[in-house]
C-alpha positions as CSV (number, residue, x, y, z in Angstrom):
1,X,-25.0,-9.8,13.5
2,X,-26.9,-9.1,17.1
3,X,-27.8,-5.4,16.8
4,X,-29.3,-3.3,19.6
5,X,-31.4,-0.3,18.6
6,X,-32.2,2.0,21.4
7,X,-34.8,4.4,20.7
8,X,-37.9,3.9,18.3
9,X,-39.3,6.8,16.6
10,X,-39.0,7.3,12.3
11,X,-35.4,6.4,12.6
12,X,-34.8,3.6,15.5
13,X,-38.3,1.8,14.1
14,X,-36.8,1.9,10.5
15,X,-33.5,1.0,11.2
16,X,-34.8,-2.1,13.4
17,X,-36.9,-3.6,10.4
18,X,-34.9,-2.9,7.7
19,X,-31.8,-4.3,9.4
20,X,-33.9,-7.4,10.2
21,X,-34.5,-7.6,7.1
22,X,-31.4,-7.6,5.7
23,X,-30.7,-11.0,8.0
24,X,-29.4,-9.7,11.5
25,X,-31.3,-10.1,14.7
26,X,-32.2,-7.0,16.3
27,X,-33.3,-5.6,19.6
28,X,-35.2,-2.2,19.6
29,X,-35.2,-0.8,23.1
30,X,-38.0,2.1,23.9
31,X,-39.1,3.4,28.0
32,X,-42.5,4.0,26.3
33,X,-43.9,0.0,27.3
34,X,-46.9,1.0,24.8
35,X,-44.5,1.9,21.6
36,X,-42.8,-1.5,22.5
37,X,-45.9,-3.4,22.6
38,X,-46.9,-2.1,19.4
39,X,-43.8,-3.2,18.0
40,X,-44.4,-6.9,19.7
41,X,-47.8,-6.6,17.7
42,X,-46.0,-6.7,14.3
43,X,-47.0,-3.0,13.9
44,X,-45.2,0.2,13.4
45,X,-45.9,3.2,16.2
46,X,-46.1,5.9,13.5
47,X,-47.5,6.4,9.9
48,X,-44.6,5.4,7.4
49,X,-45.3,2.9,4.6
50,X,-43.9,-0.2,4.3
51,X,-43.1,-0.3,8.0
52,X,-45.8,-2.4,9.2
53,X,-45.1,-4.7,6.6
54,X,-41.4,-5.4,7.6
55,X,-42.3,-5.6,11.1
56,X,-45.2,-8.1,10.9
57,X,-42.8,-10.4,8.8
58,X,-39.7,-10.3,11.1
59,X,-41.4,-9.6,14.8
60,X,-41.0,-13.0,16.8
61,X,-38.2,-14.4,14.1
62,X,-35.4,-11.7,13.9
63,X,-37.2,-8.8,15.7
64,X,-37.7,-7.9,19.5
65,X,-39.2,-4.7,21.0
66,X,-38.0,-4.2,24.7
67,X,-38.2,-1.8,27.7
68,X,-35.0,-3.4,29.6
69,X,-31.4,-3.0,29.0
70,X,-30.4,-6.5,30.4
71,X,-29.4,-8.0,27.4
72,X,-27.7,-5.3,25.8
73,X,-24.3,-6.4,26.1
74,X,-25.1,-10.1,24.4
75,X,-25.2,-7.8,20.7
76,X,-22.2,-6.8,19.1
77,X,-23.7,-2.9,18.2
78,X,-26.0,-0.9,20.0
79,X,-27.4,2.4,17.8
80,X,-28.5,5.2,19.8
81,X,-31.6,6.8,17.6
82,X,-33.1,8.9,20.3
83,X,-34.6,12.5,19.3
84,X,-32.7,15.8,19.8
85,X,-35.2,18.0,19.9
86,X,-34.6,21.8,19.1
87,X,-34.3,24.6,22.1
88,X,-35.8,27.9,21.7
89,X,-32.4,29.1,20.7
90,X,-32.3,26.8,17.7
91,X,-29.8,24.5,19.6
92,X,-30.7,20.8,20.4
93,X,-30.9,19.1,23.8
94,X,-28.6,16.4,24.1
95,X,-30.4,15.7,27.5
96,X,-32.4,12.3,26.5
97,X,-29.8,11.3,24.0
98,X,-26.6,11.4,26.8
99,X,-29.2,9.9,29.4
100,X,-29.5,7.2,26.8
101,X,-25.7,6.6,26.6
102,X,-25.1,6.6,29.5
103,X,-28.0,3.9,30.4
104,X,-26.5,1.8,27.6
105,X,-22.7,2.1,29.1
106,X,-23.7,1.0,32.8
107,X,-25.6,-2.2,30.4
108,X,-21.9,-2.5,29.1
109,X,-20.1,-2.4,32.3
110,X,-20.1,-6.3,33.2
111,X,-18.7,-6.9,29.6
112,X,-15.9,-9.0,29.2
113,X,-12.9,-8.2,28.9
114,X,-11.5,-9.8,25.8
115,X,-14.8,-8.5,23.9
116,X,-15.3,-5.6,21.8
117,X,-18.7,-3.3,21.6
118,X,-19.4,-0.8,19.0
119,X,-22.2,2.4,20.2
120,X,-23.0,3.9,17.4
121,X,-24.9,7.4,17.5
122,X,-27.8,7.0,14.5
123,X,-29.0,10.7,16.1
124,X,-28.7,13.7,14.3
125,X,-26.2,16.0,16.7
126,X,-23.6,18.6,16.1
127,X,-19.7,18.0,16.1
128,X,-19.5,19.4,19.3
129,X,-22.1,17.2,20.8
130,X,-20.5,14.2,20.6
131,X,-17.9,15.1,23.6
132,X,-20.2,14.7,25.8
133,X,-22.1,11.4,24.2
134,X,-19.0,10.2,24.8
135,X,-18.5,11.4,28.1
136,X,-21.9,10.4,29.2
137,X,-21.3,6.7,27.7
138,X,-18.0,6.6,29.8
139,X,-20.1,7.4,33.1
140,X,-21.7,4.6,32.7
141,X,-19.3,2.9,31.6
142,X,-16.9,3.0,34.7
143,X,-14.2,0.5,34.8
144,X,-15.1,-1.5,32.4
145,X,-12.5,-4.1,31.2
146,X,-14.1,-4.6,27.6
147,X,-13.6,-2.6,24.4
148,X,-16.5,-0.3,23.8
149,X,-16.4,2.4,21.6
150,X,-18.0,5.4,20.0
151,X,-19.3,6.0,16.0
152,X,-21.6,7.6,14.0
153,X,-23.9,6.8,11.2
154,X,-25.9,9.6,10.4
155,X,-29.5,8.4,8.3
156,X,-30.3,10.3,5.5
157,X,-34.0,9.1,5.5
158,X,-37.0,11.2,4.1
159,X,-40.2,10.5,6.2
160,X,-43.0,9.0,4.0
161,X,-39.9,6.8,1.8
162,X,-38.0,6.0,4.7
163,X,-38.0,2.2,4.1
164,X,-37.0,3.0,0.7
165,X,-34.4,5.5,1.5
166,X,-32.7,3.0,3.7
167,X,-33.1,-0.1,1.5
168,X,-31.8,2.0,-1.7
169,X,-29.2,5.1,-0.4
170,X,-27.6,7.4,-2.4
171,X,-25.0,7.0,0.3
172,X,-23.7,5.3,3.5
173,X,-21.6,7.1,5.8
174,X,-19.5,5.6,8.5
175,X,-17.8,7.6,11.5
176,X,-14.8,5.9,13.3
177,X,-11.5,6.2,14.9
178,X,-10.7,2.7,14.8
179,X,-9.8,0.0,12.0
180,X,-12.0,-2.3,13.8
181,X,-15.2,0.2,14.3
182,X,-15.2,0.6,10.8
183,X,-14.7,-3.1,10.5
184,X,-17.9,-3.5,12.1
185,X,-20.3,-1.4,10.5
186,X,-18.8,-2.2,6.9
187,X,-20.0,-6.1,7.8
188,X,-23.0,-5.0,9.0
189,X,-24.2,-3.1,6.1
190,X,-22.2,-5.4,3.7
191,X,-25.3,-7.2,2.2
192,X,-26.9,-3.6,1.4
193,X,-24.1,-2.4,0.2
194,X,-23.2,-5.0,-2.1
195,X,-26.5,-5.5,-3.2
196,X,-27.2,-1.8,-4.4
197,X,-23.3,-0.7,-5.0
198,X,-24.2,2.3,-2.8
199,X,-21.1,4.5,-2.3
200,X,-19.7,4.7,1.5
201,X,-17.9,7.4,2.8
202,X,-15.5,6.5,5.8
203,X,-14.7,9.5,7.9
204,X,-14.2,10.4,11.5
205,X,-17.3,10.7,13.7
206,X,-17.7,14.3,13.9
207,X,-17.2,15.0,9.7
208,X,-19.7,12.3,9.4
209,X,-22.2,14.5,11.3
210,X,-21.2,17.8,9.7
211,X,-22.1,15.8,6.6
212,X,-25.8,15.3,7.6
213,X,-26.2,18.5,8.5
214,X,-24.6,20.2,5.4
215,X,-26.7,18.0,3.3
216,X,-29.9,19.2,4.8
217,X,-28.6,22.9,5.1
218,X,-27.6,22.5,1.3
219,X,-31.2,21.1,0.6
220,X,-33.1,23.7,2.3
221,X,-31.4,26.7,1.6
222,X,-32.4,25.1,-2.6
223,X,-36.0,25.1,-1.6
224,X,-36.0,28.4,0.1
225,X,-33.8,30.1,-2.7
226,X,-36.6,28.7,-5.4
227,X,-39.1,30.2,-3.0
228,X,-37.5,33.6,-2.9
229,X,-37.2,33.2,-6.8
230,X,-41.0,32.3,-6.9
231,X,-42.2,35.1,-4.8
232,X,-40.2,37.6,-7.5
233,X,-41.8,35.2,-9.9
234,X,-45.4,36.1,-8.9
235,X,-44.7,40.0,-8.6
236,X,-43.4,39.8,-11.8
237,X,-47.2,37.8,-12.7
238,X,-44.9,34.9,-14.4
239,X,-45.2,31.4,-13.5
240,X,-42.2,30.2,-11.1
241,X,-42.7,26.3,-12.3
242,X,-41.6,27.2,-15.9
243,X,-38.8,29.5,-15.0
244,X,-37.5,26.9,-13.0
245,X,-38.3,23.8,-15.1
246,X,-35.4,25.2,-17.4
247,X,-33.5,26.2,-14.5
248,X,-33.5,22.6,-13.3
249,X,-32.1,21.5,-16.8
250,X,-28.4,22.9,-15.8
251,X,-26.5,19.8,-14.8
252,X,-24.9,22.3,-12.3
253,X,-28.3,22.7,-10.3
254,X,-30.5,19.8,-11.1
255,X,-34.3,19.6,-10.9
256,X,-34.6,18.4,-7.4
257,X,-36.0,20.6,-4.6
258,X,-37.1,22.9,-7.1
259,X,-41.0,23.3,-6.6
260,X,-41.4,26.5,-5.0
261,X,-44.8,26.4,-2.5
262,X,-45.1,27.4,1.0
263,X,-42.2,26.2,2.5
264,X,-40.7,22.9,4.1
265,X,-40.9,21.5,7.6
266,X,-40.9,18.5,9.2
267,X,-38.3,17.3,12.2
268,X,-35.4,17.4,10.1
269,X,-34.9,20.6,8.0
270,X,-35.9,23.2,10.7
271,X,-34.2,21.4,13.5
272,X,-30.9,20.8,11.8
273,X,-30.5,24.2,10.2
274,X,-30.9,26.1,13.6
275,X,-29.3,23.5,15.1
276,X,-26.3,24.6,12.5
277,X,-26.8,28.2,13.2
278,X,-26.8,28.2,16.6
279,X,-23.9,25.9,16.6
280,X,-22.0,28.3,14.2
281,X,-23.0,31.4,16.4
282,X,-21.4,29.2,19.4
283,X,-18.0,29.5,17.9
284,X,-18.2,33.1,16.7
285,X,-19.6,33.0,13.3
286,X,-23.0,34.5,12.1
287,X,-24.1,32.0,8.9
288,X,-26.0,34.6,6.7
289,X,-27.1,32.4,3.9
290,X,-28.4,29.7,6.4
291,X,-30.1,32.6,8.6
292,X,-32.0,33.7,5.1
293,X,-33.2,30.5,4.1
294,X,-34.9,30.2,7.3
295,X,-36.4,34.0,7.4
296,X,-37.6,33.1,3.6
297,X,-39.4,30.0,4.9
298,X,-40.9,31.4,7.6
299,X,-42.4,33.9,5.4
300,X,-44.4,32.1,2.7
301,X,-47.4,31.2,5.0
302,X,-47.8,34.8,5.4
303,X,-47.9,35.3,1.7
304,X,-50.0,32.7,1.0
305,X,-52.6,34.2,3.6
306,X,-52.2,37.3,2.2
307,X,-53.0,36.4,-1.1
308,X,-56.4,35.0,0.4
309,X,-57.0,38.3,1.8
310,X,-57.2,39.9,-1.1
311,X,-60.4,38.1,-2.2
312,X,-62.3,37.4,1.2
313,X,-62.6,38.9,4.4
314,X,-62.5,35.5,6.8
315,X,-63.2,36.7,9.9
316,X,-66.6,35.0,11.0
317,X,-66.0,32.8,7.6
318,X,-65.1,29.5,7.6
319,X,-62.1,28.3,5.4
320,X,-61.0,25.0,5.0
321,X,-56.7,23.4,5.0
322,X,-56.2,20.7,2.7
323,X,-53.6,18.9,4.4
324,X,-51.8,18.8,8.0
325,X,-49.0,17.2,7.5
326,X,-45.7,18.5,6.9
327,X,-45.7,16.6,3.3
328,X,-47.6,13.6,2.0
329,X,-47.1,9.9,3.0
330,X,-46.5,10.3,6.5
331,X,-49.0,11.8,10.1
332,X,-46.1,13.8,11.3
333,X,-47.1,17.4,11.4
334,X,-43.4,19.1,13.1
335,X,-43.0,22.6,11.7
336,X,-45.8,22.0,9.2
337,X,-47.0,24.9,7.3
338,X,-50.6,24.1,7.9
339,X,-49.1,25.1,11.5
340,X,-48.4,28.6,11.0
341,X,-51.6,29.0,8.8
342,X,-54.0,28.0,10.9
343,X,-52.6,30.0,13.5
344,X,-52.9,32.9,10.8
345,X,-56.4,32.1,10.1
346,X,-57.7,32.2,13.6
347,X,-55.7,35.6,14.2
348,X,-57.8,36.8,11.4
349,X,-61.3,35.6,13.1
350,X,-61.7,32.1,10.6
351,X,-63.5,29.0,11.4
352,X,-61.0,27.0,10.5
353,X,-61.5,23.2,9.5
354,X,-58.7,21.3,8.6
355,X,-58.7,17.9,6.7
356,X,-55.5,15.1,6.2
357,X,-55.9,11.2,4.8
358,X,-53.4,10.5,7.7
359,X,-52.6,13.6,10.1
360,X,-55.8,14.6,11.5
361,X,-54.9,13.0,15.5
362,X,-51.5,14.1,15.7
363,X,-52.7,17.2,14.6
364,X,-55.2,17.4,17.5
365,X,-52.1,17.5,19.8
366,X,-51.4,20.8,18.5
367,X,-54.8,22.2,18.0
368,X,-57.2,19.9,20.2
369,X,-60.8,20.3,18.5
370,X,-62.1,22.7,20.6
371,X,-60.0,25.7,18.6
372,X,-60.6,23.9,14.9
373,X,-63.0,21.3,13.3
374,X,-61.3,18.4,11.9
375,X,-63.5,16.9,8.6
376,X,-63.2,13.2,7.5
377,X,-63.0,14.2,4.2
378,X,-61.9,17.2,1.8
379,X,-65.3,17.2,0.4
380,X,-66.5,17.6,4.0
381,X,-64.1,20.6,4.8
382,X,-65.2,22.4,1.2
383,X,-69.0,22.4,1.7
384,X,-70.1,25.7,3.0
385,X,-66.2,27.3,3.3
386,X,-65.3,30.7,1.9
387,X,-62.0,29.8,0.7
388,X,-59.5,27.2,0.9
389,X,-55.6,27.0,1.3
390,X,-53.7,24.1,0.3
391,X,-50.3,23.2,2.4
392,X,-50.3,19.4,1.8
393,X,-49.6,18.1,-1.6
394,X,-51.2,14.6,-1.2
395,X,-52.2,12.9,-4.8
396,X,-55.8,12.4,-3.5
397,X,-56.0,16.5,-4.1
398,X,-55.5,16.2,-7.5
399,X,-58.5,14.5,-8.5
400,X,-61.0,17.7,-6.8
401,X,-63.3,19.0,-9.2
402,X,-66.8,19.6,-8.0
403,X,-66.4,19.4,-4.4
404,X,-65.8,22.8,-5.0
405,X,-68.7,23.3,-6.3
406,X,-70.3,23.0,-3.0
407,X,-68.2,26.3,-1.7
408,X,-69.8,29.0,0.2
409,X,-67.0,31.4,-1.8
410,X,-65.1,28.9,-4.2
411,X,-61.5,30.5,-3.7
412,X,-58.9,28.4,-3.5
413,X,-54.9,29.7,-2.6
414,X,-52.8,26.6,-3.4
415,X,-49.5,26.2,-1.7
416,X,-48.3,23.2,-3.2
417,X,-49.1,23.5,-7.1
418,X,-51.3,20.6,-6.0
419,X,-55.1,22.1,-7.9
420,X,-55.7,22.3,-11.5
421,X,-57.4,25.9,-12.6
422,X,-60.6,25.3,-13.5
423,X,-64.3,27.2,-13.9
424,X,-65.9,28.1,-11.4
425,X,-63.2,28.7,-8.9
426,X,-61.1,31.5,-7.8
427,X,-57.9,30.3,-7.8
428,X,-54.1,31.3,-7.0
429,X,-50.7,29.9,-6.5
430,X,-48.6,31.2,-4.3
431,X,-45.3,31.2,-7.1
432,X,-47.2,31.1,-10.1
């Protein structure tokens, strides 16, 4: 099939080459002219692995990066993956996603008349969002004679396995309101589908979006109920791993999202839960359970900070963070814990350096070098520190052993479960 994919980011650049990939010819559309020459290069914009390899294989055969609209109506889909970034009030703004729409319906306005086009939102929005996607898509729109209609396909991608996520789902879910919009996307993901006997769920467009954002709500409120669990855990001086390692063995519960640490982040969890709440509030109902898995989260960098205060004074001292981003295999540091504990640390008067194999420039966005140092290694950030915390669980942590050796004050508050105990070192976790 001719796909159009406007918008690339995590999702619009992982949606382009995996559905090249799986054979069709795709368009990504992107205003940013650098992100689309990038793309043109055979290289992804963003850290995500396996990306640049399905890019470099299908650019200039099956794959196209573009700033123009032009061509839009030639495809027979066009996915809208644009961000919806969160409002101070938790709520998203649907501003560049119905700016989007609307840009692709005045593409879709000289259609013809006998043809059908399917628009299909790939962006994470609430049910009532999609009134006015589709009223913005109709502006633009106009009078068109042709068949152009509205679905959803929520991802359910995790940033760092994205690729694999995609090419392996535990499930597809299609949005319509028509036999033949549903038509349309079951041929399109037919080969992926039959090739991994992945279940689909067919539904109307705005359950299909309730569905990605229960599924994250579900998933957060697990981690932040194992966090609350850990903290009692650690009051109690027991270890929170091994009280939930036999939790986890209940077929009822399961032993995902289980590892209780300093808390999740990232664009989707934080966004799509106040996104929820707010949403929920909108209509007259106050979500408690969702309300306390964020207030739980948003806690455990203060705890972990804590626990480092009661073995060093920091102010003047300088304390290195293993790890920027938000988790390992990806440079995207949204609502990262290493966020709120470096803020914590220079409240407290700490020269703070900070250390990631990946997120160290996107990082410098949010605290330019002038307020941290940024080391090229963790050995780097150890030498001369006073303590450590850990917010990042990347594998290369596992394998430090003397580099804290080299500590000013070898104390060492892991957030991630991440650092073996060992001689020589002070060392807590923040569960267990």
């Amino acid at each position: 099939m001719n796909v159009n994919v406007v918008g690339s980011g995590y999702v619009g650049t992982t949606l382009a080459g995996c559905l090249a990939e799986m054979g069709h010819e795709v368009t990504a559309i992107d205003i940013d002219e650098s992100v689309v020459e990038t793309i043109n290069e055979g290289r992804a914009p963003l850290h995500e692995p396996g990306l640049d390899e399905l890019l470099a294989e299908h650019v200039g055969s099956r794959l196209r990066a573009t700033t123009s609209y032009a061509d839009l109506a030639d495809a027979d889909l066009t996915f809208l993956a644009i961000g919806t970034p969160s409002r101070p009030d938790g709520s998203i703004d649907l501003g560049p996603l119905s700016a989007a729409a609307e840009m692709v319906g005045e593409a879709l306005s000289g259609i013809d008349g006998d043809r059908e086009h399917l628009v299909v939102v790939k962006s994470t929005i609430t049910p009532p969002g999609l009134d006015r996607i589709r009223e913005a898509l109709a502006t633009g729109l106009g009078d068109v004679a042709g068949d152009v209609e509205l679905a959803t396909n929520p991802e359910f991608l995790r940033e760092g396995t994205a690729v694999a996520d995609f090419q392996d789902p535990d499930k597809v879910v299609f949005g319509t309101e028509s036999a033949s919009a549903l038509a349309a996307l079951e041929e399109l993901y037919a080969p992926l589908i039959e090739s991994t006997d992945s279940p689909v769920v067919r539904t109307d467009p705005e359950t299909a979006m309730l569905i990605k954002y229960a599924n994250n709500a579900f998933l957060a409120t697990k981690i932040s109920l194992a966090n609350d669990l850990g903290n009692v855990s650690k009051e109690f001086g027991l270890d929170a791993y091994e009280v939930m390692e036999a939790v986890g063995l209940d077929d009822r519960i399961g032993a995902q999202f289980l590892r209780s640490g300093v808390g999740w982040g990232g664009s989707c969890f934080p966004k799509d839960v106040n996104a929820l709440i707010s949403s929920a509030r909108e209509v007259g109902y106050e979500p408690p359970l969702l309300t306390a898995a964020v207030e739980v989260n948003d806690r455990q960098p203060e705890r972990l900070l804590a626990l480092l205060d009661e073995h060093v004074d920091v102010a003047g001292q300088r304390v290195a963070v293993l790890g920027l981003a938000f988790k390992p295999g990806t440079d995207d540091v949204r609502n990262s814990r290493a966020i709120p504990l470096i803020e914590g640390l220079l409240e407290r008067g700490a020269v703070v350096v900070g250390y990631d194999p990946v997120a160290t420039e996107t990082m410098r966005e949010v605290f330019p070098g002038t307020e941290i140092e940024y080391a090229d290694s963790a050995a780097d950030a150890l030498a001369g520190a006073s303590g450590a915390v850990v917010a990042t669980d990347w594998d290369e942590f596992t394998a430090l052993d003397g580099e804290f050796d080299a500590m000013a004050e070898p104390v060492v508050v892991d957030g991630r479960r991440i650092i073996e105990r060992r001689e020589g070192i002070t060392y807590e976790g923040l569960t267990w």
